[in-house]
LUMDRENTOR-350885 format. One record per residue (C-alpha): residue in one letter; residue number from 1; x, y, z. Coordinates in steps of 0.05 Angstrom, whole numbers, plus 5000, padded with zeros to 4 digits. Layout:
// residues N
<rec><aa>A</aa><i>NUM</i><px>X</px><py>Y</py><pz>Z</pz></rec>
...
//
This chain:
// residues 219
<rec><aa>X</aa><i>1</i><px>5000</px><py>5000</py><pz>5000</pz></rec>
<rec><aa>X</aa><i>2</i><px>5034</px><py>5072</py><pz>4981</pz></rec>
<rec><aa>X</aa><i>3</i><px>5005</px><py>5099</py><pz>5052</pz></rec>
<rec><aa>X</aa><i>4</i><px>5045</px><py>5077</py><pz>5115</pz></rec>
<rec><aa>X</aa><i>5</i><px>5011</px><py>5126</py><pz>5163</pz></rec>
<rec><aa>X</aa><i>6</i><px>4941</px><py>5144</py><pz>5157</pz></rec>
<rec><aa>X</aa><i>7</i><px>4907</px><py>5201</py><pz>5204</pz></rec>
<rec><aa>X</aa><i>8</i><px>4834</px><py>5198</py><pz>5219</pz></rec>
<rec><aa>X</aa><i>9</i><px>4790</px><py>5253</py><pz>5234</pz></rec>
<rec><aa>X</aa><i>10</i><px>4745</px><py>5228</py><pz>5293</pz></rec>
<rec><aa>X</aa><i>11</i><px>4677</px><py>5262</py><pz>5295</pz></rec>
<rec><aa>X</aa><i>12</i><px>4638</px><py>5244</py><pz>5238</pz></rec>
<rec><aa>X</aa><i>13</i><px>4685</px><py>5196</py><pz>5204</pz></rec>
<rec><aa>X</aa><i>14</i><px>4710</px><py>5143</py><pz>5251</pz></rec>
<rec><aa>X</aa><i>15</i><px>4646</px><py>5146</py><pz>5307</pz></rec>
<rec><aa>X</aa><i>16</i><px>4586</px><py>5180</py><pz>5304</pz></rec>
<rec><aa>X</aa><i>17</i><px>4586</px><py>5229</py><pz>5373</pz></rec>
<rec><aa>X</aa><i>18</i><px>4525</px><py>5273</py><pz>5356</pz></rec>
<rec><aa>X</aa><i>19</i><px>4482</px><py>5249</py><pz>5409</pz></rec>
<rec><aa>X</aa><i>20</i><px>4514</px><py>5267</py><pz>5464</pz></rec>
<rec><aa>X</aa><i>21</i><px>4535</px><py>5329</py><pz>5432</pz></rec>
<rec><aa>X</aa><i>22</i><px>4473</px><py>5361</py><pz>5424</pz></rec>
<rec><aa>X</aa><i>23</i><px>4448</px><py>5332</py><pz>5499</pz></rec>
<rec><aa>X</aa><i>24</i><px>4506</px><py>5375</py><pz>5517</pz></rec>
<rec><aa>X</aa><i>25</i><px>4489</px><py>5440</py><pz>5475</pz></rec>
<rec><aa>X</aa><i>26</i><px>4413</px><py>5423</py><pz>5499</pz></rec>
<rec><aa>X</aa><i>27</i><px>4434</px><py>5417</py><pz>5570</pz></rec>
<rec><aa>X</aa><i>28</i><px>4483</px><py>5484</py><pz>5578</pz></rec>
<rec><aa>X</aa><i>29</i><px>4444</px><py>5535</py><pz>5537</pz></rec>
<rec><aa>X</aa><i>30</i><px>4377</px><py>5538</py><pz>5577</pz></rec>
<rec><aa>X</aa><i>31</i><px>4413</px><py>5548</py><pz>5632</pz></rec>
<rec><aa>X</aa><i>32</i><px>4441</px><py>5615</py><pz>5604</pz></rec>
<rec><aa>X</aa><i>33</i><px>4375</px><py>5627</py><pz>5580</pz></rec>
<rec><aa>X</aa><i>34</i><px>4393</px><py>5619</py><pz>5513</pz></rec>
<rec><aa>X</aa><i>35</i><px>4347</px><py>5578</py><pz>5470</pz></rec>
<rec><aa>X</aa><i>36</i><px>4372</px><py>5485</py><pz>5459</pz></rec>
<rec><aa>X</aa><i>37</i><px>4392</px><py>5489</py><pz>5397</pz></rec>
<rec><aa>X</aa><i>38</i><px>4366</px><py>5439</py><pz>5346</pz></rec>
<rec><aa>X</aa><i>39</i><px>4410</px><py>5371</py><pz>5326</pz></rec>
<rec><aa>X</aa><i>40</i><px>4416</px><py>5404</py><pz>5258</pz></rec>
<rec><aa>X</aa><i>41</i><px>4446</px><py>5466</py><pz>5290</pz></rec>
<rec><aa>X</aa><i>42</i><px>4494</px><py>5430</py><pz>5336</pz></rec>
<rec><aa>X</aa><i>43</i><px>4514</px><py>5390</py><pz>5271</pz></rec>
<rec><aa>X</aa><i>44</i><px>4527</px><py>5451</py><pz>5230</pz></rec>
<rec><aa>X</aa><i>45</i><px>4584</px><py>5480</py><pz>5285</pz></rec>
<rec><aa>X</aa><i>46</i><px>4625</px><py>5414</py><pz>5292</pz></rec>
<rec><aa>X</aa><i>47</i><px>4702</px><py>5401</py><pz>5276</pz></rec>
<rec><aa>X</aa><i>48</i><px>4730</px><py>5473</py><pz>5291</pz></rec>
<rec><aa>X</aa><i>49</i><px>4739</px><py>5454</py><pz>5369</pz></rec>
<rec><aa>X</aa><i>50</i><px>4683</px><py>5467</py><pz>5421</pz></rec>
<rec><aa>X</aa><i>51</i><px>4703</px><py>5545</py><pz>5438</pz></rec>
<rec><aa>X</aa><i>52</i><px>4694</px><py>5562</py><pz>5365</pz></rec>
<rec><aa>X</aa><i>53</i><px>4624</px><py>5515</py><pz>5365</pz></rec>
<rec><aa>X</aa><i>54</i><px>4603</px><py>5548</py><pz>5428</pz></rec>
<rec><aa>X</aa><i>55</i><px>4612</px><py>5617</py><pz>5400</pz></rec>
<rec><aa>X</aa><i>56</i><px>4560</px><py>5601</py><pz>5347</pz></rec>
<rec><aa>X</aa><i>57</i><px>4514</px><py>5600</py><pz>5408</pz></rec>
<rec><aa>X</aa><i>58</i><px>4535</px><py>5639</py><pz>5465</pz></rec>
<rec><aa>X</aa><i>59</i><px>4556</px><py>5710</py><pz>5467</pz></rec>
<rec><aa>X</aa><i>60</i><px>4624</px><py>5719</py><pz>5490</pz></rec>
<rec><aa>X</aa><i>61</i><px>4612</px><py>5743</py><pz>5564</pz></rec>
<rec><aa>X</aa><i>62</i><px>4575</px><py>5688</py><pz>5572</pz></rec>
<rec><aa>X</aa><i>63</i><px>4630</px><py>5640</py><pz>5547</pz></rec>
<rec><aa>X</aa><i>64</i><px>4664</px><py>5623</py><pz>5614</pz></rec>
<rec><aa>X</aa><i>65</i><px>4606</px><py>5596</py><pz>5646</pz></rec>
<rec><aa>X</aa><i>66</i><px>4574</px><py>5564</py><pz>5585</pz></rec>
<rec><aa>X</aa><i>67</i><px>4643</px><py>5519</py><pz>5580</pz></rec>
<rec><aa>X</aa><i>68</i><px>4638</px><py>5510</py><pz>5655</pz></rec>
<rec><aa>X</aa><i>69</i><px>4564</px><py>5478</py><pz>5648</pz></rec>
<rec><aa>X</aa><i>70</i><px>4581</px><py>5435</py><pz>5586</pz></rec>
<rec><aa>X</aa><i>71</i><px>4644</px><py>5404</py><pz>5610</pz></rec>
<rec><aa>X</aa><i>72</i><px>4620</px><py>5380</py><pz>5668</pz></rec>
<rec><aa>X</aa><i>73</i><px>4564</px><py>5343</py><pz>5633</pz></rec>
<rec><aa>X</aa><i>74</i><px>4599</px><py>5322</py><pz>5579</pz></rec>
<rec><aa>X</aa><i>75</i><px>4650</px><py>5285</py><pz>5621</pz></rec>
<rec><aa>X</aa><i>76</i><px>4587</px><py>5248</py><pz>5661</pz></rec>
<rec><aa>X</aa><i>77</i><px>4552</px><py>5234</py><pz>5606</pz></rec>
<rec><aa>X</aa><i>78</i><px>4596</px><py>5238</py><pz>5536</pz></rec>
<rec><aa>X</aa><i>79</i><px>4603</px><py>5159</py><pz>5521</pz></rec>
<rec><aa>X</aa><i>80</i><px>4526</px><py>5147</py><pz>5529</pz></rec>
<rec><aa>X</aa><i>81</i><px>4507</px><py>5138</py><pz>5454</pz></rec>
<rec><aa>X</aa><i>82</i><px>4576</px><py>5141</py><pz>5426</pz></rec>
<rec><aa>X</aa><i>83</i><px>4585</px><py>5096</py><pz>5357</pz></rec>
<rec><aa>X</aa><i>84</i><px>4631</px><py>5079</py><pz>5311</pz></rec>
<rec><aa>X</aa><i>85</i><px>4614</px><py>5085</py><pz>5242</pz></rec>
<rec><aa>X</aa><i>86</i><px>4600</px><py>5029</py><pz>5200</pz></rec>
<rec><aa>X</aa><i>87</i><px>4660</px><py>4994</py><pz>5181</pz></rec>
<rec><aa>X</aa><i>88</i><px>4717</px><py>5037</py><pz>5226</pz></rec>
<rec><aa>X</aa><i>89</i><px>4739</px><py>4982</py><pz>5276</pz></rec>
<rec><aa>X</aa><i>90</i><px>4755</px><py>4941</py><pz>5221</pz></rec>
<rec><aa>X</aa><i>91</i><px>4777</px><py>4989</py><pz>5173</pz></rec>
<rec><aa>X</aa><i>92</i><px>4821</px><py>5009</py><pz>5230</pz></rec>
<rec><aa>X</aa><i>93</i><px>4845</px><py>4931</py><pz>5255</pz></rec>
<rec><aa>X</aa><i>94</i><px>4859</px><py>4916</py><pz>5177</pz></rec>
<rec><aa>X</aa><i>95</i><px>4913</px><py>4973</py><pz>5168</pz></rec>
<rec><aa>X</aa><i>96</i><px>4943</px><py>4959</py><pz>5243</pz></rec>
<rec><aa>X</aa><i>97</i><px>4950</px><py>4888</py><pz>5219</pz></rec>
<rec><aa>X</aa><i>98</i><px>4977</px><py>4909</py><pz>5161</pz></rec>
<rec><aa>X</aa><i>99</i><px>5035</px><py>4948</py><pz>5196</pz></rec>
<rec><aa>X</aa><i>100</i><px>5011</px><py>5019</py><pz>5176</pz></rec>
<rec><aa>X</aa><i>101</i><px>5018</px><py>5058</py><pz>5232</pz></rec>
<rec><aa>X</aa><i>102</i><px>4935</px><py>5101</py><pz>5247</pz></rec>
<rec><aa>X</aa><i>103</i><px>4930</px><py>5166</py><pz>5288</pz></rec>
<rec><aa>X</aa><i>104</i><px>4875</px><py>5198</py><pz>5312</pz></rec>
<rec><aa>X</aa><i>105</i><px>4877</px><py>5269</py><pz>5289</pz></rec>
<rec><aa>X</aa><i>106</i><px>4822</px><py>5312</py><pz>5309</pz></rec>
<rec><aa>X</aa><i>107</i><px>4797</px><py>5388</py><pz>5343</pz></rec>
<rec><aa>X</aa><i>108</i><px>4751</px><py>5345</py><pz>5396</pz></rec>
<rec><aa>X</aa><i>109</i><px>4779</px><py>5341</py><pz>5468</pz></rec>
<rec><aa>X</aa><i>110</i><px>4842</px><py>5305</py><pz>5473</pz></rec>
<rec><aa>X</aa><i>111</i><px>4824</px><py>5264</py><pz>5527</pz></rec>
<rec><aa>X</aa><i>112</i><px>4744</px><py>5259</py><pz>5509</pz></rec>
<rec><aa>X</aa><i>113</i><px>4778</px><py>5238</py><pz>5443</pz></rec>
<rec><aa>X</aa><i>114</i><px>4820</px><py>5179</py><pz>5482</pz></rec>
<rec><aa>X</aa><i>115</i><px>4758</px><py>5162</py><pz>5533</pz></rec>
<rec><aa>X</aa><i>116</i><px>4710</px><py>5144</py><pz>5471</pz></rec>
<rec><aa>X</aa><i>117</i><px>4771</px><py>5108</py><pz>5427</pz></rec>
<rec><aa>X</aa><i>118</i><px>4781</px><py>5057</py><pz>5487</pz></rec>
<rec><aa>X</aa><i>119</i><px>4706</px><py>5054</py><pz>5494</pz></rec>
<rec><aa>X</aa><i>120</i><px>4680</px><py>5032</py><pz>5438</pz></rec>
<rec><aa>X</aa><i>121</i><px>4747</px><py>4986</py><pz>5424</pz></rec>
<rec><aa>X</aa><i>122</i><px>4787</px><py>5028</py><pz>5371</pz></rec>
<rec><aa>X</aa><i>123</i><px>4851</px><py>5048</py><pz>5413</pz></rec>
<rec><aa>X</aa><i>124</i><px>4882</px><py>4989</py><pz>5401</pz></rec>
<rec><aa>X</aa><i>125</i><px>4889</px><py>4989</py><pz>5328</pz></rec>
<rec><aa>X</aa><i>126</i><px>4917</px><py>5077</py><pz>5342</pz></rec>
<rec><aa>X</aa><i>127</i><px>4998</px><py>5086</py><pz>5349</pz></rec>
<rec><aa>X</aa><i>128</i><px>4967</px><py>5162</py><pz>5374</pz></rec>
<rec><aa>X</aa><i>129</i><px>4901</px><py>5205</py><pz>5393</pz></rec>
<rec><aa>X</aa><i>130</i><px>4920</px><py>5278</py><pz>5385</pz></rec>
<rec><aa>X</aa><i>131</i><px>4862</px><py>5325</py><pz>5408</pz></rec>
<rec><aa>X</aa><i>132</i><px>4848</px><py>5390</py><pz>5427</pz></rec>
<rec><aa>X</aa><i>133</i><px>4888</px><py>5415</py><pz>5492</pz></rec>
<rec><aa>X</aa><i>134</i><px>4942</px><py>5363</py><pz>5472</pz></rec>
<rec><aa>X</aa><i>135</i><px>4985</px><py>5418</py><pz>5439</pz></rec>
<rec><aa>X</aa><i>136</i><px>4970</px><py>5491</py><pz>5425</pz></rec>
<rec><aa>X</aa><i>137</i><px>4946</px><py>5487</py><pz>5356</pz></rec>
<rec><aa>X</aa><i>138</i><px>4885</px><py>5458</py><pz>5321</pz></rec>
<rec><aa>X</aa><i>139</i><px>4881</px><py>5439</py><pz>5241</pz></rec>
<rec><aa>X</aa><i>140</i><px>4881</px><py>5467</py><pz>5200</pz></rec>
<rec><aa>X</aa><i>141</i><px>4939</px><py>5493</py><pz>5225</pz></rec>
<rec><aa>X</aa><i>142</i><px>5004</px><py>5464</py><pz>5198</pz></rec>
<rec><aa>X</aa><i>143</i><px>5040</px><py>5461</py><pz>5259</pz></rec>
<rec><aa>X</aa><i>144</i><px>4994</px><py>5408</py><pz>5283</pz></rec>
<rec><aa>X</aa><i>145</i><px>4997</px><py>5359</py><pz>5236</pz></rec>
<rec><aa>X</aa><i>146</i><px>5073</px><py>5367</py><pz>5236</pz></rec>
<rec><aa>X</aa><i>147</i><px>5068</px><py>5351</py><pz>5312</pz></rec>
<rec><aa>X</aa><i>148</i><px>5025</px><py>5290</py><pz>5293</pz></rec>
<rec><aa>X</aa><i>149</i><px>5075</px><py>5254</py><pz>5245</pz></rec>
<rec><aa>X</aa><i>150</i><px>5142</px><py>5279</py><pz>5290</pz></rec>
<rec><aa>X</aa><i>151</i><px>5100</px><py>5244</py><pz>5335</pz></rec>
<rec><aa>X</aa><i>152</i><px>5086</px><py>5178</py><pz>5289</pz></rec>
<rec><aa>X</aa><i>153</i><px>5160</px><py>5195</py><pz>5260</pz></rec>
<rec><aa>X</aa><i>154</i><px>5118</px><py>5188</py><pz>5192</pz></rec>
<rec><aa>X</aa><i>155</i><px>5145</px><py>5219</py><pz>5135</pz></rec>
<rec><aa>X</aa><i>156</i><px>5085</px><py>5269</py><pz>5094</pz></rec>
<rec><aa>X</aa><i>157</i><px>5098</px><py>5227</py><pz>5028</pz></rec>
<rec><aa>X</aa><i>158</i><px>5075</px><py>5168</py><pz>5050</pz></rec>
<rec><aa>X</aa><i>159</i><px>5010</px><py>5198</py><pz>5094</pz></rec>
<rec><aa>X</aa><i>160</i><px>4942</px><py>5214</py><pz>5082</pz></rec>
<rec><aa>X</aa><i>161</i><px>4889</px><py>5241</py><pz>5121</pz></rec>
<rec><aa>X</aa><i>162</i><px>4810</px><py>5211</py><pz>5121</pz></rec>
<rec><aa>X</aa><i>163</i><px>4761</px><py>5265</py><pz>5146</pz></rec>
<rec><aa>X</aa><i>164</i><px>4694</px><py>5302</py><pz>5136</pz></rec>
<rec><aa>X</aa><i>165</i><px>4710</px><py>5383</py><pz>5132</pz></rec>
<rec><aa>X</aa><i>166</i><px>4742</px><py>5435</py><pz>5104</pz></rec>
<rec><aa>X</aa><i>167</i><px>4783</px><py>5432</py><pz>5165</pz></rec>
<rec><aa>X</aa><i>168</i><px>4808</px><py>5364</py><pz>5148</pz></rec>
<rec><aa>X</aa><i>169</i><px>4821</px><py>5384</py><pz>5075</pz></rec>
<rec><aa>X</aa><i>170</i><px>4862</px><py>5450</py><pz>5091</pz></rec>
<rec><aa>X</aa><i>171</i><px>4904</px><py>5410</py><pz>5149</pz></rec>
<rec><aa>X</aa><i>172</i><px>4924</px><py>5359</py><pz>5105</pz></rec>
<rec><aa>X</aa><i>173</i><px>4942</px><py>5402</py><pz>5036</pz></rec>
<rec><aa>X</aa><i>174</i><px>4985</px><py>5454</py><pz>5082</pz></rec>
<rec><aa>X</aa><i>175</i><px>5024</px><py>5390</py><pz>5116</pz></rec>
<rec><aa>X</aa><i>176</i><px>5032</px><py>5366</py><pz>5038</pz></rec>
<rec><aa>X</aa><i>177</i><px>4994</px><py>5300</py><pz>5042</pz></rec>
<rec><aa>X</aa><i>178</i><px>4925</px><py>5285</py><pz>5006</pz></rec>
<rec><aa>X</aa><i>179</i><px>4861</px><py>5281</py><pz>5049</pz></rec>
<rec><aa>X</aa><i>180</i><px>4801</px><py>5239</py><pz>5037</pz></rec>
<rec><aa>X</aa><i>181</i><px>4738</px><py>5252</py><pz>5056</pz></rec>
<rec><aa>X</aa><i>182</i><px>4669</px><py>5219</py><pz>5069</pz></rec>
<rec><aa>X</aa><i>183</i><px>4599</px><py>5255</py><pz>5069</pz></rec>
<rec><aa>X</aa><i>184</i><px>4580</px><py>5217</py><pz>5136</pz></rec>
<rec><aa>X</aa><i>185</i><px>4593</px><py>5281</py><pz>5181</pz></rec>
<rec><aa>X</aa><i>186</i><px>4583</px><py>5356</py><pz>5176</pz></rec>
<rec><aa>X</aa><i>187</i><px>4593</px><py>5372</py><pz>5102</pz></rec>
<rec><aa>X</aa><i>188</i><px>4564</px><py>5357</py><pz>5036</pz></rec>
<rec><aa>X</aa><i>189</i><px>4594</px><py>5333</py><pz>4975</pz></rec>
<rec><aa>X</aa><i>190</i><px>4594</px><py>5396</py><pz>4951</pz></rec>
<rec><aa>X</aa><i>191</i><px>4629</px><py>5436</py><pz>5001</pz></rec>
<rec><aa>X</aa><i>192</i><px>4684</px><py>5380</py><pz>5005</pz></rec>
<rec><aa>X</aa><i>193</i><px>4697</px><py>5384</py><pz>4929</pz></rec>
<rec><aa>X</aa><i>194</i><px>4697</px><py>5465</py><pz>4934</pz></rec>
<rec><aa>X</aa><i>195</i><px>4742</px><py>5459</py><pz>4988</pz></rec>
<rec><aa>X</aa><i>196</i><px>4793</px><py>5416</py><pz>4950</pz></rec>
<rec><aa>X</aa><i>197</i><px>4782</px><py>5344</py><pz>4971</pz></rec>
<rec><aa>X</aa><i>198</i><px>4827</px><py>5284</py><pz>4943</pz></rec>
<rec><aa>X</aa><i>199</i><px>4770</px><py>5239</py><pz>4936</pz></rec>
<rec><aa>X</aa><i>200</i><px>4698</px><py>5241</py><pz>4960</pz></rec>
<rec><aa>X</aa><i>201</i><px>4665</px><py>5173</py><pz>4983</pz></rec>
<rec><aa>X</aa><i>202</i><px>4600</px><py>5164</py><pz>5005</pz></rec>
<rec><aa>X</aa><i>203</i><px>4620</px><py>5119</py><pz>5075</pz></rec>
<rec><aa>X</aa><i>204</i><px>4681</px><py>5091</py><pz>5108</pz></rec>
<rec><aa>X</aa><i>205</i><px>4665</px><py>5019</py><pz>5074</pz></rec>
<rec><aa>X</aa><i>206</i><px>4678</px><py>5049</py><pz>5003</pz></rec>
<rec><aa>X</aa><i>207</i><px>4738</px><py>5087</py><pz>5025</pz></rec>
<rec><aa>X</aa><i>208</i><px>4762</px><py>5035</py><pz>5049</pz></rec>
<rec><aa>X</aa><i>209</i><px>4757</px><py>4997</py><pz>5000</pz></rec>
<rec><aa>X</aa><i>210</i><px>4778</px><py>5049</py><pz>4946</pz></rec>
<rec><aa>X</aa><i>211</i><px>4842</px><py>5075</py><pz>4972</pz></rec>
<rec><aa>X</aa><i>212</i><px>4868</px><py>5018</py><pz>5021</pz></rec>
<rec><aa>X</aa><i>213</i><px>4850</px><py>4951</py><pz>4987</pz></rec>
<rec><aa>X</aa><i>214</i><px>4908</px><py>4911</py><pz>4983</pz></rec>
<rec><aa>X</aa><i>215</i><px>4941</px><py>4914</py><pz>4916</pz></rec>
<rec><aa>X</aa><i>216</i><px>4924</px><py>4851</py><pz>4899</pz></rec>
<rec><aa>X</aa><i>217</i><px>4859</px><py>4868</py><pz>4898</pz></rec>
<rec><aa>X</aa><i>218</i><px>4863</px><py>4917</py><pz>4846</pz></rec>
<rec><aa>X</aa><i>219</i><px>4895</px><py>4860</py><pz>4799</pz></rec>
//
């Protein structure tokens, strides 16, 4: 396979967190007196990192205690509901097996990130999680995904990077490696091709099978 490392966006490619996303949103914003916002809503602000989602919602004085109230739910309540998308723990244990080395790379909470990998049985087939708090950058900057393969001491020629946003898409092209995307998480097909996507597939299963089958398969 011409990949060695391949990093993973979490939220809307590898598990499916929305649930317990928007119980959070619904659960802090009332208590502000500020309207729950709508599971369409709370989908629209994901993968910039929760300060940046938050502002969508919350005026900035109000910021403080806003984070305050949805941290402290989120950590009692964020695996409830938490699944992987179809196909990702095997997707996943078929390239560890295979000796390419799979990262987590992702703007969700570092160790939220962790907590739901070892949950629903994916940290084992992950040589890293990298989240948000881990370092002091957040894709699309470039300095993070340089961090991620010092960290994997992966070389950007041999990488690739599967996600769902613009965010994914922009970290990957400034860190010179090509980024995949599937529709299964906060942007359409559309807005992934306008924002310069390698390849557009409709789940994990076909991405899979697209740009990791073994070579022989392609014979």
């Amino acid at each position: 396979m011409r990949f060695r490392t391949v990093l993973f966006d979490l939220d809307g490619t590898l598990i499916d967190h929305l649930p317990a996303i928007h119980r959070s949103y619904a659960h802090t914003l009332p208590q502000l007196s500020l309207p729950a916002p709508t599971r369409q809503q709370v989908r629209n602000t994901i993968g910039g990192g929760l300060e940046n989602a938050m502002r969508k919602f919350v005026p900035e004085a109000k910021m403080p205690e806003a984070l305050r109230i949805y941290r402290a739910f989120w950590d009692a309540t964020m695996l409830d509901g938490a699944e992987p998308m179809p196909g990702a723990r095997e997707l996943l244990e078929d390239l560890h097996n295979r000796g390419v080395a799979c990262g987590v790379f992702t703007n969700k909470h570092g160790p939220s990130a962790r907590a739901v990998c070892a949950h629903l049985g994916l940290a084992p087939f992950l040589d890293l999680i990298l989240g948000a708090t881990d370092t002091d950058w957040l894709k699309p900057q470039p300095e993070f995904a340089a961090h991620a393969l010092a960290e994997l001491k992966a070389n950007a020629a041999t990488t690739c990077l599967v996600g769902d946003s613009p965010w994914d898409v922009q970290a990957a092209h400034a860190a010179g490696f090509p980024c995949f995307v599937v529709t299964t998480g906060t942007h359409t097909a559309d807005e992934l091709r306008a924002a310069g996507a390698d390849a557009i597939y409709d789940s994990l299963l076909a991405l899979g099978a697209a740009e990791f089958a073994p070579a022989a398969a392609h014979v």
